[in-house]
C-alpha positions in Angstrom: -18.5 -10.3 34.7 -17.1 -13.7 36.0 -13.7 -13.3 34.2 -12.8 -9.6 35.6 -13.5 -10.6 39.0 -11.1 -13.4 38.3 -8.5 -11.1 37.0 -9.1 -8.7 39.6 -8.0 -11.5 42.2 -5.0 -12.3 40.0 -3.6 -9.2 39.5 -4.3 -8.4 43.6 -2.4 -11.5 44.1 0.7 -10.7 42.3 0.5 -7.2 44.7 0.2 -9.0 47.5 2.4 -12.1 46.4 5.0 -8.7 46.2 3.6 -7.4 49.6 4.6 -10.5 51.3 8.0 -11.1 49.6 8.6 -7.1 51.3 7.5 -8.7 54.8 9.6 -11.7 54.4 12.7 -9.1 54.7 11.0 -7.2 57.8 9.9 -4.1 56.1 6.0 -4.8 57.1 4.6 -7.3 59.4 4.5 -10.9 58.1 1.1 -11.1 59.8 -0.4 -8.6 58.2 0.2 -9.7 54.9 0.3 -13.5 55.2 -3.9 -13.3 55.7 -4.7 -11.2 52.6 -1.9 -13.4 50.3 -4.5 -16.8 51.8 -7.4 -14.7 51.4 -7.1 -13.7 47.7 -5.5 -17.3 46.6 -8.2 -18.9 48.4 -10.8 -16.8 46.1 -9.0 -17.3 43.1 -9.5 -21.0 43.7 -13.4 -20.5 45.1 -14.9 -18.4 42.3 -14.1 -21.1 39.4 -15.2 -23.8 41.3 -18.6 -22.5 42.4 -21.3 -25.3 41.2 -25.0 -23.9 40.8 -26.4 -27.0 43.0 -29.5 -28.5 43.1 -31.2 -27.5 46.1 -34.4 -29.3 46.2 -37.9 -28.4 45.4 -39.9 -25.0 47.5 
């Protein structure tokens, strides 16, 4: 399950990697489209790198 969620960012990425290029020549707002492009490279990056922690003892 790990891996499509991981691929599901990627490929959303690359849209909104495409979305941004599109805003860059004025055809959408750049701040629209500069928060999403953070927001899905930020959870590329944060899904892998999720440690199951020890949390202490109940």
């Amino acid at each position: 399950m790990k891996i499509w969620v991981i691929l599901l960012f990627i490929i959303s990425t690359f849209f909104l990697a495409a979305f941004h290029l599109f805003a860059l020549m004025n055809l959408y707002p750049i701040y629209i489209s500069s928060p999403l492009l953070f927001l899905a490279i930020y959870l590329i990056v944060s899904i892998p790198s999720h440690k199951k922690t020890f949390r202490g003892f109940k």
